[in-house]
C-alpha positions in Angstrom: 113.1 113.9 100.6 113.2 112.4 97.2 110.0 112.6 95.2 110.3 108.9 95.0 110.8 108.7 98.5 107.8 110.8 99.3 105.5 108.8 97.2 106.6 105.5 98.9 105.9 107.2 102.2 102.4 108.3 100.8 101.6 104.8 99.9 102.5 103.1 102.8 100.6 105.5 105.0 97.5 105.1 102.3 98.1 101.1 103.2 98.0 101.9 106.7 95.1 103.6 106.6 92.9 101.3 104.5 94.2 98.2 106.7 93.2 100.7 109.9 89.8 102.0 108.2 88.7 98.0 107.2 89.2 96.7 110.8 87.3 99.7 112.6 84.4 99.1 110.3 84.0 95.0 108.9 82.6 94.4 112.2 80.2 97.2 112.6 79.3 96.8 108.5 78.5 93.0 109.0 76.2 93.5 112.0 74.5 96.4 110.9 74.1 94.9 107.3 72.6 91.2 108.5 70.0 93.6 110.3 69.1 95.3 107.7 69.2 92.4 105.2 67.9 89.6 107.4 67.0 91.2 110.4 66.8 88.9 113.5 69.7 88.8 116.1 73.3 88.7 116.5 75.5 85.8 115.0 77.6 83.7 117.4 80.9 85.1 115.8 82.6 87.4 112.5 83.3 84.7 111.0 79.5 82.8 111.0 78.6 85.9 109.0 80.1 83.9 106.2 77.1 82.2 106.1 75.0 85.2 105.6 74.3 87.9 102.6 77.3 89.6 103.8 79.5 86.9 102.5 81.3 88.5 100.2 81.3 91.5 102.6 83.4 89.5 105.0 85.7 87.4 102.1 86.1 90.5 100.5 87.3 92.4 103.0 89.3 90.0 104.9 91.1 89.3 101.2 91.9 92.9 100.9 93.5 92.8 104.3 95.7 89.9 103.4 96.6 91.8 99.8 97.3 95.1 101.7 99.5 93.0 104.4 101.5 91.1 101.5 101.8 94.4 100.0 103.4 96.2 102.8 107.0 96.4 103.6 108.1 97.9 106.7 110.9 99.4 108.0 112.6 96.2 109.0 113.3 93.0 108.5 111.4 91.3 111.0 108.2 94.1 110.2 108.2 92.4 106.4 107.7 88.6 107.8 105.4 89.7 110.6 103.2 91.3 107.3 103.9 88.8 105.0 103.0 85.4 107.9 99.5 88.2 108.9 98.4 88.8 105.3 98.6 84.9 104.5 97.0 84.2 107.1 94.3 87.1 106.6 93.5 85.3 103.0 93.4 81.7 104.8 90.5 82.9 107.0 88.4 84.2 104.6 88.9 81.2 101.8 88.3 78.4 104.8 84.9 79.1 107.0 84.3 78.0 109.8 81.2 75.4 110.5 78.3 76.1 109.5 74.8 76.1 111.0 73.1 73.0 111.5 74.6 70.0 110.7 78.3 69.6 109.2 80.8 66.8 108.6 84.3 65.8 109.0 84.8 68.4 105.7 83.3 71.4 107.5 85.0 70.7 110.5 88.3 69.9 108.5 87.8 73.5 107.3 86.6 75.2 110.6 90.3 73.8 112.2 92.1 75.2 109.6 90.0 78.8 109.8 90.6 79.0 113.2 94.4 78.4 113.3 94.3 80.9 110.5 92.9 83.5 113.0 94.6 82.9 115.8 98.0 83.5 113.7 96.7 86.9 112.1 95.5 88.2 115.6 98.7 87.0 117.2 100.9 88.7 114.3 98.6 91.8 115.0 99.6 91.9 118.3 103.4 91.6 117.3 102.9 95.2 115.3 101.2 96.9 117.8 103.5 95.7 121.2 106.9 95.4 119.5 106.9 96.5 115.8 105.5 99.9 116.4 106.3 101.5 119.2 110.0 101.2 118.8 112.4 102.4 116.4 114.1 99.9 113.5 117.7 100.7 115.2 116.1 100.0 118.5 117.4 96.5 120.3 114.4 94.2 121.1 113.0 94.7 124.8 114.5 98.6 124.8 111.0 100.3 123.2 111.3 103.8 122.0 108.5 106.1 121.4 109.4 108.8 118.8 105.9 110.1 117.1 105.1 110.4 121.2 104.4 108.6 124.3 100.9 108.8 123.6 101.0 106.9 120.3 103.6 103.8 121.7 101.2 103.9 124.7 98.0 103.3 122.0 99.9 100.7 120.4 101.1 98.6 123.5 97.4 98.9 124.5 96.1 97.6 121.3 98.4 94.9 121.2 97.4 94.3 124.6 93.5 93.7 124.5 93.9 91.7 120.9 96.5 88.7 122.9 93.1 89.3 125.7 90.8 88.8 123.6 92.2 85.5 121.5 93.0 84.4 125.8 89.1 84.9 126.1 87.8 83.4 123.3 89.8 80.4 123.9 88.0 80.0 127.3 84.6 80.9 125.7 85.1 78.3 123.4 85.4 75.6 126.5 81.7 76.2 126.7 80.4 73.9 122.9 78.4 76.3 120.4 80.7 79.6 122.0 77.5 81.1 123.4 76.5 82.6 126.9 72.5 82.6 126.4 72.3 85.6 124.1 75.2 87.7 125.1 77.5 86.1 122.1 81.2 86.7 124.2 82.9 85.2 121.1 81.4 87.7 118.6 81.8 90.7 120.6 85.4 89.6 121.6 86.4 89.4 117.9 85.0 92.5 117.1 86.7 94.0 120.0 90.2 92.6 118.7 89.4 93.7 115.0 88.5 97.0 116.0 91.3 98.0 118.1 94.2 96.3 115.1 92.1 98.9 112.8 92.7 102.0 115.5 96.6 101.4 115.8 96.7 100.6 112.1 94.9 103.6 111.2 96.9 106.1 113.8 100.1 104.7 112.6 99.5 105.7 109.0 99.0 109.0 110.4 102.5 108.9 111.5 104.2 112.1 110.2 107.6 110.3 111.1 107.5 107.9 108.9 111.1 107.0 108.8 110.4 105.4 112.1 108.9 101.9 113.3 107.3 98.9 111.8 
């Protein structure tokens, strides 16, 4: 291999890894941080913690994501979209919150509709890496997955990919109950954190891909 080619291999694997490394931890950061900042309880989601000290936690992160994702090509055609349509959509959640405590207007909620669409597209692009994108080689027809850094790994994907589309399914029907509460259990936050945590794993294993000629 080229020594160009082996530092662009180096550097996607580095983006792989930071993208993996920010998803297992923003969620577990923002939690353990409002504790030790504020203290008090859990918030109802990720994204209420907006509305904390760990704003720029959250923005910050979420932009890096988005820059990372934009940054990224893949191995495909379809791979540099998928990146592209997630890392917009990573940026759009962290520059439009979502309601705020309290009281809010048309605005807030104007903002809120546009944050939550936002999500929805970068969980469901998530989910297109992890149960199409990875497992399967670039020369590989759709619907005829190969597994060529092992069954194990296309297994971890497929799996990831498979609680993040449960998860946003969940949410949805949390969300039928108003403030997306059940008494103090929080199902929304701890479904998002969930699906963030398990885009970071297969993220962060695929970087450690010592195939990289292979996949998304």
């Amino acid at each position: 291999m080229a020594n160009g080619d082996a530092s662009m291999v180096h550097s996607y694997r580095f983006l792989r890894k930071a993208i993996g490394i920010i998803g297992i931890a923003l969620p577990w950061v923002l939690m353990l941080g409002k504790w030790a900042i504020w203290g008090g309880g859990l918030l109802a989601s990720i994204s209420g913690y907006y509305y904390s000290d760990l704003r720029g936690v959250f923005v910050g992160s979420l932009c890096a994501v988005g820059v990372f994702l934009l940054a990224y090509r893949g191995y495909t055609g379809t791979g540099d979209w998928v990146s592209t349509f997630a890392g917009i959509a990573a940026i759009v959640v962290a520059l439009f919150p979502t309601t705020p405590p309290g009281k809010y207007n048309g605005t807030d909620k104007l903002l809120a509709g546009v944050h939550a669409t936002a999500a929805a597209c970068f969980f469901l692009a998530l989910a297109v890496f992890c149960l199409w994108l990875f497992p399967r080689r670039p020369e590989t027809p759709p619907g005829n997955p190969q597994q060529p850094e092992g069954a194990w790994r296309g297994k971890l994907y497929i799996a990831c990919g498979s609680v993040i589309v449960l998860a946003l399914v969940l949410i949805v029907i949390a969300g039928l109950f108003g403030d997306n509460r059940l008494g103090a259990v929080n199902p929304v936050l701890w479904l998002e954190t969930i699906a963030i945590f398990v885009f970071g794993v297969a993220w962060f294993v695929r970087g450690t891909t010592e195939r990289p000629g292979t996949g998304a």
